[in-house]
Kinemage of the C-alpha trace (Angstrom):
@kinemage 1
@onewidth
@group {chain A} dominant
@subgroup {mainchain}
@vectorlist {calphas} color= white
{ca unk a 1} P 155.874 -209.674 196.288
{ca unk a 2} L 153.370 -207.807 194.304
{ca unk a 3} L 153.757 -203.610 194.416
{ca unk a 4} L 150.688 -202.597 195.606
{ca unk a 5} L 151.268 -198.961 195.046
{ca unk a 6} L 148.270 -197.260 193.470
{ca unk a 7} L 148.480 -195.595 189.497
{ca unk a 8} L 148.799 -192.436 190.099
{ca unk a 9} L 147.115 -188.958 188.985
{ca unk a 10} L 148.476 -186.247 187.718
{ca unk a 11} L 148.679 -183.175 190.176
{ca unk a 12} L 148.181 -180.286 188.149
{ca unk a 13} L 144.855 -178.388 187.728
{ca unk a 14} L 145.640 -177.851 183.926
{ca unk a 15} L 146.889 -181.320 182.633
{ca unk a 16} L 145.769 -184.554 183.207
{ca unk a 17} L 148.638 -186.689 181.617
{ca unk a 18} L 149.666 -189.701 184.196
{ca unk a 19} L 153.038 -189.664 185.814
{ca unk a 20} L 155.490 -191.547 186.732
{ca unk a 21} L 156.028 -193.949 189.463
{ca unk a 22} L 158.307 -194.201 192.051
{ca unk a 23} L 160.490 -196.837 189.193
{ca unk a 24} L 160.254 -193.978 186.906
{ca unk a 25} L 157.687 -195.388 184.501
{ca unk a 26} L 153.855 -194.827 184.056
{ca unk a 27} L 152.033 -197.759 185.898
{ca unk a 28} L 148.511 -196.770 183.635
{ca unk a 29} L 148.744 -194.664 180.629
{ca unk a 30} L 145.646 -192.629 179.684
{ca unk a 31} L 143.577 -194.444 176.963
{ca unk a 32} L 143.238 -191.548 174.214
{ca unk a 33} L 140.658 -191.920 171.535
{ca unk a 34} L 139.090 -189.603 168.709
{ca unk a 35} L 137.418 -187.543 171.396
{ca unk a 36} L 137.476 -188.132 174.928
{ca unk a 37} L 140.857 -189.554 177.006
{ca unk a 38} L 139.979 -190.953 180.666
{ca unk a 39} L 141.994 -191.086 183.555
{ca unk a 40} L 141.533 -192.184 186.907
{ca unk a 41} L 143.461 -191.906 190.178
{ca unk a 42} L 143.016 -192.033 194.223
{ca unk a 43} L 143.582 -189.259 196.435
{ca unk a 44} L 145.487 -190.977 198.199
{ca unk a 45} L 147.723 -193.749 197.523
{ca unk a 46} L 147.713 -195.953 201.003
{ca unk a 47} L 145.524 -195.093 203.792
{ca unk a 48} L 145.550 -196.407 207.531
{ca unk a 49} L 143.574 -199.062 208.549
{ca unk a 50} L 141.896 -197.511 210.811
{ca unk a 51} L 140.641 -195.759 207.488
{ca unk a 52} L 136.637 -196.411 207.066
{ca unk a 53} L 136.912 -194.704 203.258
{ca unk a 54} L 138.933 -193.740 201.051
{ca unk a 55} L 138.113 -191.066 197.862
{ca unk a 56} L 139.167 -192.441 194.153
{ca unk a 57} L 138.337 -190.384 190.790
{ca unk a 58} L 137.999 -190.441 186.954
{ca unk a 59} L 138.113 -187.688 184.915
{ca unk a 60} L 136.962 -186.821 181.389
{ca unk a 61} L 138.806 -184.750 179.043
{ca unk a 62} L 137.429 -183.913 175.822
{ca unk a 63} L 139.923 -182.607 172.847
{ca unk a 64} L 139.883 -180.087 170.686
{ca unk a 65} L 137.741 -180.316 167.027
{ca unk a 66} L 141.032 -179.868 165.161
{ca unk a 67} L 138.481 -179.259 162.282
{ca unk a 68} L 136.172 -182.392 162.412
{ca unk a 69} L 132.873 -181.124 160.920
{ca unk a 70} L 130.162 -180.754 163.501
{ca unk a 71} L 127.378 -182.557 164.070
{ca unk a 72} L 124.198 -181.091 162.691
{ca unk a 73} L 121.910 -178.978 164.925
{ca unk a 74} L 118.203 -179.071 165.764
{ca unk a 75} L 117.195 -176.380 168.227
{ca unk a 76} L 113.535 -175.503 169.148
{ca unk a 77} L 113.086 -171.696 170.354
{ca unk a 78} L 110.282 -171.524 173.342
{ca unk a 79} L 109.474 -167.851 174.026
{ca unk a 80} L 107.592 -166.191 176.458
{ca unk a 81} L 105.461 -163.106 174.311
{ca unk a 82} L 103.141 -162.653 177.576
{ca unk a 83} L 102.611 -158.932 178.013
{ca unk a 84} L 105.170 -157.881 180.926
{ca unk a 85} L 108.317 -158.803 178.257
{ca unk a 86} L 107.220 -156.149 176.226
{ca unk a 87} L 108.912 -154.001 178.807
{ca unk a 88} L 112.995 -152.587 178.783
{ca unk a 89} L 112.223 -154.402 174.838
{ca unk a 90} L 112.478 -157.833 176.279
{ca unk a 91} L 110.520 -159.489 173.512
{ca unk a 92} L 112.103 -157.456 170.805
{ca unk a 93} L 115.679 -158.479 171.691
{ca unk a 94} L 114.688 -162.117 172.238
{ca unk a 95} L 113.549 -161.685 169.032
{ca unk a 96} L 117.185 -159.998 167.777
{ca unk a 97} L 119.431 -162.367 169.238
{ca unk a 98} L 116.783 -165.528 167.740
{ca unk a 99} L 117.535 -164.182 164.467
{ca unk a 100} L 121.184 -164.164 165.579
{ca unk a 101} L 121.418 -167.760 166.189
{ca unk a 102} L 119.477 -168.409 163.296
{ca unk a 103} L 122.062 -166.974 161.137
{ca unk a 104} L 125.060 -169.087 162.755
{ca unk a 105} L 122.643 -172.255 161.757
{ca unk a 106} L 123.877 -174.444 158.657
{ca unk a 107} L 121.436 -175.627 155.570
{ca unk a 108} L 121.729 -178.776 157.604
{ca unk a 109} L 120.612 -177.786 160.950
{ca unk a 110} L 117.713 -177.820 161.990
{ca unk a 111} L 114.936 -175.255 163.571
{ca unk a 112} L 111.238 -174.704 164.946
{ca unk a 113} L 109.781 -171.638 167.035
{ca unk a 114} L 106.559 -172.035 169.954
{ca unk a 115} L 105.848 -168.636 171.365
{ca unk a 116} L 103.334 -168.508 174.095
{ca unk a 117} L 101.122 -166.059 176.381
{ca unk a 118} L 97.391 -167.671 177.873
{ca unk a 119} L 97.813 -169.395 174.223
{ca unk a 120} L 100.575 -171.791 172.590
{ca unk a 121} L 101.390 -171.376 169.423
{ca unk a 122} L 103.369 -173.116 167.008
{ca unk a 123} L 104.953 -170.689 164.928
{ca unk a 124} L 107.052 -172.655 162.454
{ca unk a 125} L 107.815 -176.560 162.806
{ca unk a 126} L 110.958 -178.303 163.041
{ca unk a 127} L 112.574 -177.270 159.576
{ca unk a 128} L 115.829 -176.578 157.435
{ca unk a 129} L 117.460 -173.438 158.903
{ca unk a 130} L 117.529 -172.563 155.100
{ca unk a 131} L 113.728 -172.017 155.195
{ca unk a 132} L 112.279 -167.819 155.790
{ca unk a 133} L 112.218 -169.031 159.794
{ca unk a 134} L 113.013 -165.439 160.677
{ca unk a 135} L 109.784 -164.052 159.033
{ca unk a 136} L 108.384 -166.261 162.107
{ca unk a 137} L 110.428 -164.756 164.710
{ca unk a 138} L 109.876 -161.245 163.281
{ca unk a 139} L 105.917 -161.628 163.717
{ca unk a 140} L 105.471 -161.794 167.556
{ca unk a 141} L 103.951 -159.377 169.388
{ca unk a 142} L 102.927 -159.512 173.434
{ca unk a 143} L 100.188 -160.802 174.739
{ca unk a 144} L 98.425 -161.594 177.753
{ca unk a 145} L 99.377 -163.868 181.208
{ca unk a 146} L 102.349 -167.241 180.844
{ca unk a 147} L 101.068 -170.638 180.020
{ca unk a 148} L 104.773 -171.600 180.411
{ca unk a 149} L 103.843 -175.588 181.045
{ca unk a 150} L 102.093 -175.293 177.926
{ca unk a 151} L 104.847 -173.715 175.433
{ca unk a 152} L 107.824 -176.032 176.938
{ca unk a 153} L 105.980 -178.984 175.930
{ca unk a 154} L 105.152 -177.957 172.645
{ca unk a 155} L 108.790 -177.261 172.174
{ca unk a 156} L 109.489 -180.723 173.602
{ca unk a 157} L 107.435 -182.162 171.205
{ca unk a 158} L 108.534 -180.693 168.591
{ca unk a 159} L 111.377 -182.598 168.887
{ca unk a 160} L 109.911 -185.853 169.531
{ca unk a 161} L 107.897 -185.948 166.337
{ca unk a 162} L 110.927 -185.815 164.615
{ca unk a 163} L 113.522 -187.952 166.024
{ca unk a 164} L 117.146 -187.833 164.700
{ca unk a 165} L 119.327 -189.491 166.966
{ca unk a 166} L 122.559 -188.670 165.165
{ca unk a 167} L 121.942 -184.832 165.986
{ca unk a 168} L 122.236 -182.564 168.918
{ca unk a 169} L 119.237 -181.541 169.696
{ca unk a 170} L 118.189 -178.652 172.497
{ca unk a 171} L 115.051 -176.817 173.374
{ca unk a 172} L 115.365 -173.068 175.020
{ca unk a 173} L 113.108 -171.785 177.193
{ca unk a 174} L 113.032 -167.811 177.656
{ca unk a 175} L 110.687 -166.374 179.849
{ca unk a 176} L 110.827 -163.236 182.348
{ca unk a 177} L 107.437 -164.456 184.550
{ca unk a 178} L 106.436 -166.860 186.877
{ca unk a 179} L 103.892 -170.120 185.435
{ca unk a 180} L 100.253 -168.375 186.153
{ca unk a 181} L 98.638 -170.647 183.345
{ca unk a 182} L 98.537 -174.080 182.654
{ca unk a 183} L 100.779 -176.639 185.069
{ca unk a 184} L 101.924 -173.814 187.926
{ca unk a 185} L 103.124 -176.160 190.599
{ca unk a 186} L 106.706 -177.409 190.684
{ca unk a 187} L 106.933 -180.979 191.328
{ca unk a 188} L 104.091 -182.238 188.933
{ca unk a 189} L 105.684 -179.694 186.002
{ca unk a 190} L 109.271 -181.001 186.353
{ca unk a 191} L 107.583 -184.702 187.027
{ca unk a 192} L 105.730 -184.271 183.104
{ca unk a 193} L 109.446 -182.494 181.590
{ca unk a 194} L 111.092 -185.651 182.783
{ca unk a 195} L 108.612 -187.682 181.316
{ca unk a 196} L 108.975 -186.218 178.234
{ca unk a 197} L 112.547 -186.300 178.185
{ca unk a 198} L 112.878 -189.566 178.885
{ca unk a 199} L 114.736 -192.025 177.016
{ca unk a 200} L 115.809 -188.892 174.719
{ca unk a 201} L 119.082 -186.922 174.431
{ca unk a 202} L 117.672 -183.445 173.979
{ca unk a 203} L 119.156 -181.148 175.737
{ca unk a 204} L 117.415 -178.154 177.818
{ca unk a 205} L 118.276 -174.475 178.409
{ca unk a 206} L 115.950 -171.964 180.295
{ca unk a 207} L 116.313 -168.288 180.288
{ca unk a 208} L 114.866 -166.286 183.059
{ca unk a 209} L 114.436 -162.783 182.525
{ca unk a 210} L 114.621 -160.082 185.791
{ca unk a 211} L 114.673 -160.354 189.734
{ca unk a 212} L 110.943 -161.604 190.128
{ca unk a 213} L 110.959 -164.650 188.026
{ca unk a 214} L 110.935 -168.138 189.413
{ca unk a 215} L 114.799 -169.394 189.325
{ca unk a 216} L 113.783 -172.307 191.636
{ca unk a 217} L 111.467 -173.588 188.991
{ca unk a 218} L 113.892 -172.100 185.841
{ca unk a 219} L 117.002 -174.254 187.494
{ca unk a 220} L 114.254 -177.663 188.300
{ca unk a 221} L 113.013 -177.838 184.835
{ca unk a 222} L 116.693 -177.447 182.962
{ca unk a 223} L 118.170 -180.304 185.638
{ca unk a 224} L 115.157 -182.253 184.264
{ca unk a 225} L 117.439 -183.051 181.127
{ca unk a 226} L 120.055 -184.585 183.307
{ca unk a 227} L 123.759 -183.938 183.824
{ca unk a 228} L 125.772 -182.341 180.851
{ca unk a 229} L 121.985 -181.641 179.092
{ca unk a 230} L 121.054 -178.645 180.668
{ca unk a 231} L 121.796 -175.040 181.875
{ca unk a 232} L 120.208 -172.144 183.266
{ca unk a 233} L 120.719 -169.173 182.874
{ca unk a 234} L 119.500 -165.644 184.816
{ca unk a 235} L 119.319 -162.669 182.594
{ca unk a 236} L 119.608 -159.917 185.204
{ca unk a 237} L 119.268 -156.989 182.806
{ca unk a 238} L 118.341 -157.229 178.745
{ca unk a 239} L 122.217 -156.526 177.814
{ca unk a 240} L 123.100 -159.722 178.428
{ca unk a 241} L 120.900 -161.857 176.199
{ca unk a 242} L 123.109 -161.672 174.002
{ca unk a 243} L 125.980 -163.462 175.798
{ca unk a 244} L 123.868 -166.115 177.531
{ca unk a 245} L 122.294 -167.046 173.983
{ca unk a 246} L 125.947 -166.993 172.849
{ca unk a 247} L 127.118 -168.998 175.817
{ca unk a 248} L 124.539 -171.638 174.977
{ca unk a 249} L 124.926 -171.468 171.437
{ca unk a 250} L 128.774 -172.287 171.418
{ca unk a 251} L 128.033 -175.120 174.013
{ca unk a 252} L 125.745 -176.825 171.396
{ca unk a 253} L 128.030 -176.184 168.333
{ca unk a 254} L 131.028 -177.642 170.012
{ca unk a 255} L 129.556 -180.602 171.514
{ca unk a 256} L 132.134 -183.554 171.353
{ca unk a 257} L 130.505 -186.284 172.605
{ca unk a 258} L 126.972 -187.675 173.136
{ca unk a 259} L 125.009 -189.986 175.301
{ca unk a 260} L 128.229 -190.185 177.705
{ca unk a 261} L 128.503 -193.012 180.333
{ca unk a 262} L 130.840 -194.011 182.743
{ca unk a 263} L 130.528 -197.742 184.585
{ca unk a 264} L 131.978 -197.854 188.130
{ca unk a 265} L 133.345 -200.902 189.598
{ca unk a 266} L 134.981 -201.979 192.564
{ca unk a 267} L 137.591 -205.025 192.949
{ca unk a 268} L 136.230 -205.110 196.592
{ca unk a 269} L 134.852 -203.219 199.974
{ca unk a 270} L 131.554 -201.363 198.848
{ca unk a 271} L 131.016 -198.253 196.863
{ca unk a 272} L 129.324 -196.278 199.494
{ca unk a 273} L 128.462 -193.293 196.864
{ca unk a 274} L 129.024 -191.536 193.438
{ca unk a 275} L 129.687 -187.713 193.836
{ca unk a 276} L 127.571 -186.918 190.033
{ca unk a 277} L 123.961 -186.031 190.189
{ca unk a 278} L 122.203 -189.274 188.262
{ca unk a 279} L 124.515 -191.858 189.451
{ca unk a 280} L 122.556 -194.921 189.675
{ca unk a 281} L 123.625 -198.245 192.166
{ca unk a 282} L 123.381 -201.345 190.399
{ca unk a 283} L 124.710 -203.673 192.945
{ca unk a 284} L 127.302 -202.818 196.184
{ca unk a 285} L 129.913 -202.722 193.887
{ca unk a 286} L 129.071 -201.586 190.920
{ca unk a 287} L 127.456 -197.714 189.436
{ca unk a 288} L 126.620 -196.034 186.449
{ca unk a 289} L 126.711 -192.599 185.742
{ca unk a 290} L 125.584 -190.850 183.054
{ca unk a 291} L 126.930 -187.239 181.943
{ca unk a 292} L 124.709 -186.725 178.773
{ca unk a 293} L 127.406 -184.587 176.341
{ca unk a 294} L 130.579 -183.360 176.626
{ca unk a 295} L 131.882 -179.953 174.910
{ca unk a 296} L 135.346 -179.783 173.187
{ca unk a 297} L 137.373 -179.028 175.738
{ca unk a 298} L 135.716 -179.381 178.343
{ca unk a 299} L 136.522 -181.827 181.699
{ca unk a 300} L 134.299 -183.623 183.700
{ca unk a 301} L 135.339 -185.275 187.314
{ca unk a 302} L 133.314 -188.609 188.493
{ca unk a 303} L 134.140 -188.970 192.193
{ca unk a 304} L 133.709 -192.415 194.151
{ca unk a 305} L 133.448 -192.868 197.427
{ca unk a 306} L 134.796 -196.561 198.665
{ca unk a 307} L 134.143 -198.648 201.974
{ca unk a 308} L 137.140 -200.143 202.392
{ca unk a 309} L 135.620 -203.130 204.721
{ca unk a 310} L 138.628 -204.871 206.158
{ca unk a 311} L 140.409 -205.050 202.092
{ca unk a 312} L 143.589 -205.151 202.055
{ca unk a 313} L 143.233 -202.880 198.822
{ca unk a 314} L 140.445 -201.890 196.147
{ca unk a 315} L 140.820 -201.281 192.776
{ca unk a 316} L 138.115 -199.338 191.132
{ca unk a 317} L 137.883 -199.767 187.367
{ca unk a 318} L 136.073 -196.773 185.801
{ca unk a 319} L 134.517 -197.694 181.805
{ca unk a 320} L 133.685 -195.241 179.496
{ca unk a 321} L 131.256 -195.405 176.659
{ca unk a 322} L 130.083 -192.544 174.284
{ca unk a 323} L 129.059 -191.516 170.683
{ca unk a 324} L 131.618 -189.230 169.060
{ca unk a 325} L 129.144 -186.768 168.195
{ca unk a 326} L 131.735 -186.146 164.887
{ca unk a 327} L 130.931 -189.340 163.097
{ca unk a 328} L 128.329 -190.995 165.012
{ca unk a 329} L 130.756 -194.593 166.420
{ca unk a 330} L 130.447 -195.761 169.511
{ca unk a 331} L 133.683 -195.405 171.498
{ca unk a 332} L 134.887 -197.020 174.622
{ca unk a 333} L 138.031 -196.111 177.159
{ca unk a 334} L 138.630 -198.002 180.250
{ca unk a 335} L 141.055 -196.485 183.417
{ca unk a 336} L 141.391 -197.921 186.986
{ca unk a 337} L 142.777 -196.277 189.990
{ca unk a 338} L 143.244 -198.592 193.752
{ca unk a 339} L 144.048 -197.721 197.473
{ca unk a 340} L 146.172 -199.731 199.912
{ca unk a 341} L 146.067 -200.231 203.544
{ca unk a 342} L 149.271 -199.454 204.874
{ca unk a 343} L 150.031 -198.053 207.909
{ca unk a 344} L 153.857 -196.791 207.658
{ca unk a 345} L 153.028 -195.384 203.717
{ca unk a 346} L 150.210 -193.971 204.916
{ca unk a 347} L 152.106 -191.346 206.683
{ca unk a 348} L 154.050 -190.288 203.738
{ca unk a 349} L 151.261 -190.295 201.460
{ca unk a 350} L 151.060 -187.101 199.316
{ca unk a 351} L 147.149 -186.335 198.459
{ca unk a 352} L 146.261 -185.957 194.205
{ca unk a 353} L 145.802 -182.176 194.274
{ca unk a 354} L 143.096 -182.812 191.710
{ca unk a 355} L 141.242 -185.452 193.372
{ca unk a 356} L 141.543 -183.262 196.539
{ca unk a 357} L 140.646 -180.179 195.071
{ca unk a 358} L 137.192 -181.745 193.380
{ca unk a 359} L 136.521 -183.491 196.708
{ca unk a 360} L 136.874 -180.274 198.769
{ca unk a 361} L 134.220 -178.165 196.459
{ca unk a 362} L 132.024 -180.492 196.668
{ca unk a 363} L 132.235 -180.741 200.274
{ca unk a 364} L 131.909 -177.047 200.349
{ca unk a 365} L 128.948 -176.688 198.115
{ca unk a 366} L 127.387 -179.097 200.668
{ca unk a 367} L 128.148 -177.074 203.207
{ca unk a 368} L 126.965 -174.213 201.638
{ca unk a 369} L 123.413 -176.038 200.882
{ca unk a 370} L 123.064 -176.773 204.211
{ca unk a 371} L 123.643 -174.081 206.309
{ca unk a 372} L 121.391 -172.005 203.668
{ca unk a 373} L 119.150 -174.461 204.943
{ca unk a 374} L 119.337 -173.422 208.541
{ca unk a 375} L 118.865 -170.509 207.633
{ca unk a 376} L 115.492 -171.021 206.098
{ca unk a 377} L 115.120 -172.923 209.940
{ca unk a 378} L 115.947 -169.375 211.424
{ca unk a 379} L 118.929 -171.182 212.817
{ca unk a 380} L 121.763 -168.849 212.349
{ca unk a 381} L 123.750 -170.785 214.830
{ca unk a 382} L 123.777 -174.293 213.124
{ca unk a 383} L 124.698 -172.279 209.947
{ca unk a 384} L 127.963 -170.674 211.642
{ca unk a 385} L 128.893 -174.522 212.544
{ca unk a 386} L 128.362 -175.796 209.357
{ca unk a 387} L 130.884 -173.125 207.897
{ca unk a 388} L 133.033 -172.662 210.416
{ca unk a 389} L 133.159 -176.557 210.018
{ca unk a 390} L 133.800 -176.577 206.735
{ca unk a 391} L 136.496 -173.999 206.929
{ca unk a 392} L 138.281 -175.664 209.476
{ca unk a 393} L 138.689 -179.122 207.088
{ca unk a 394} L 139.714 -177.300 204.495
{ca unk a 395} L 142.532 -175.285 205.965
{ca unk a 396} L 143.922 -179.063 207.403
{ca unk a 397} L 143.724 -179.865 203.859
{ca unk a 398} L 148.041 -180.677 203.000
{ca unk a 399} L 147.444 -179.589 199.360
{ca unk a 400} L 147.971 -175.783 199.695
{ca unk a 401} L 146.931 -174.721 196.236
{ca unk a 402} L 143.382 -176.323 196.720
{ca unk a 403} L 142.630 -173.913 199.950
{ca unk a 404} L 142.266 -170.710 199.113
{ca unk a 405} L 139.734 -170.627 196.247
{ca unk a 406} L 137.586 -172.645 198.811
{ca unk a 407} L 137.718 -170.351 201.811
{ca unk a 408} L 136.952 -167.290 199.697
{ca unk a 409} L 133.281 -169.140 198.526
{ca unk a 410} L 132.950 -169.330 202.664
{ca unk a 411} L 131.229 -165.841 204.129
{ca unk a 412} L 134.009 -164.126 206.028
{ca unk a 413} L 130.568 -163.397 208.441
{ca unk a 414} L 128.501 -166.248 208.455
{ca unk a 415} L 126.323 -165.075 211.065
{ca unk a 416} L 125.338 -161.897 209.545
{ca unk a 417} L 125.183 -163.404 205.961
{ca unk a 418} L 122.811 -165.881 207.008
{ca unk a 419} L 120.639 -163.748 209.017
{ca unk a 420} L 120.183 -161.378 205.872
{ca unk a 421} L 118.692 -164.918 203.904
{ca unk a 422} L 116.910 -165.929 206.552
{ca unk a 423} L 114.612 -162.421 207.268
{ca unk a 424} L 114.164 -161.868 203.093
């Protein structure tokens, strides 16, 4: 009879290498290639059947450069010079660290400068990091209210009019004001970022500068790039501009790979959801996700969600495809994970700590979302049972390691946390 027994994961929060079965051998050995290896397991290896769903995962692990050359760079530099960052020498230290980055730029790379008040202006195009660029950033001076619509897509379009798809390419966005010129509503500003962005891998990194600027709008217009292409960033004082710019600087130098996508398919039942912002349904069985780049080093978890429907078992195949961002091929890695129905194995089934550790922070971060949103309601009481919820599942959680973290991102006081949010 065929062993139904499910690949398994490895457990541990650092490593990702598989391990062995029960017959002391690896059922599925990760698929290593220049860049990224892919694994995939399910958080549980049999479930009952009077399991609805059961919880499989991939994850993404990108490698170290081990001295590959990067790719080349071309970054646009969007800066707010409207009067109010001439205070605590906003403007002259966004200035500083510009000149900074400039200076960790190759003769290869890449940049262009838009600075903008009322007015947009395009202070040097899209050129060889060789050229006097810093004679550019050297020249602005304040100026009057933020046409912020207005410099972003200048920046944006920068980039378009010169399109290099073998390069990373990023625009940053650093501004200390809310949008009082130009496109100031939300919805049709991120609606005309997407639009520009689409079909493109540029990346997008906004800076907001002090308590009163909008971080609503500064978080909605870097998620406009899409998952892996954007980041925001809140500069609570002027000190640390110079960390955040490094932060996002080392991100874009290290980038592994580009244009990342991972194909999820299921043997049977129904994929109820993908746990990845941009996950699209093509059919019951079958998603795509895409996670834009990957940084050396870094991980990324794809979480799937299956309806088991009266199967017997469901194998979920996870495909990988990406551009090695060191010499521009195509790659491909392929990893599957499955779930059985079994009713006696099901009560000896050890959870993946991984796969139950990315499953529980996302459940929290929902519960977080939503009982901030009773709060906004004025309903302090549905917040409580939302947390006290949450904490509840996670201390029944059998992977001990995974619980603590989790409970400490709870409010010990719900009630009185809550009611501070909900009278600012």
């Amino acid at each position: 009879m065929e062993d139904r027994t499910p690949r398994p994961y490895a457990s541990s929060d650092e490593d990702f290498e598989m391990v062995a079965n029960a017959n002391g051998t690896s059922d599925a050995t990760p698929q290593p290639t220049d860049t990224l290896t892919l694994t995939a397991a399910a958080e549980l290896s049999h479930v009952s059947p009077t399991d609805a769903r059961a919880t499989l995962a991939c994850n993404i692990t990108a490698a170290a450069s081990e001295g590959k050359r990067r790719p080349d760079v071309d970054v646009v530099v969007v800066m707010d010079r409207s009067g109010s960052m001439e205070a605590e020498r906003k403007l002259e230290l966004c200035k500083e660290t510009t000149e900074l980055l400039i200076e960790q730029l190759r003769p290869s790379d890449r940049f262009g400068l838009v600075s903008f008040d009322h007015r947009v202006k395009t202070n040097t195009a899209l050129v060889s990091a060789t050229s006097d660029v810093t004679r550019a950033v050297k020249s602005l001076r304040p100026g009057g209210t933020t046409n912020l619509s207005g410099g972003l897509f200048a920046g944006l379009g920068l980039l378009s009019a010169a399109p290099a798809a073998e390069r990373i390419r990023a625009v940053l966005l650093l501004t200390d004001g809310l949008a009082n010129a130009g496109i100031t509503e939300e919805q049709p500003l991120i609606a005309a970022t997407k639009s520009l962005l689409d079909g493109t891998a540029t990346g997008l990194y906004t800076f907001g500068y002090g308590s009163d600027h909008n971080a609503s709008l500064l978080q909605s217009i870097a998620g406009a790039a899409g998952d892996g292409k954007g980041s925001y960033y809140f500069i609570e004082t002027a000190e640390k501009v110079v960390g955040a710019f490094a932060d996002c600087l080392g991100g874009l130098l290290s980038v592994a790979a580009q244009n990342v996508v991972v194909e999820v398919r299921a043997s049977a039942g129904r994929i109820a959801r993908v746990r990845r912002e941009g996950a699209t349904r093509v059919d019951d069985r079958t998603w795509t996700v895409p996670l834009g780049d990957v940084f050396e080093e870094e991980q990324r978890d794809v979480l799937v969600e299956v309806e088991l429907l009266g199967s017997a078992s469901v194998e979920v195949s996870f495909a990988l495809r990406y551009v090695d961002a060191a010499n521009g091929r195509v790659s491909h890695a392929t990893a599957t994970a499955s779930v059985a129905v079994d009713e006696a194995k099901a009560q000896t089934a050890t959870p993946d700590a991984h796969v139950t550790e990315q499953r529980a922070r996302l459940d929290t971060a929902d519960a977080l979302l939503s009982a901030r949103e009773c709060a906004d309601r004025r309903d302090i009481a549905g917040a409580r049972r939302v947390l006290e919820s949450q904490k509840a599942k996670i201390a029944a959680l059998k992977v001990a390691a995974v619980t603590g973290g989790l409970v400490e991102r709870l409010p010990p006081d719900p009630a009185g946390v809550f009611e501070g949010l909900a009278n600012e």
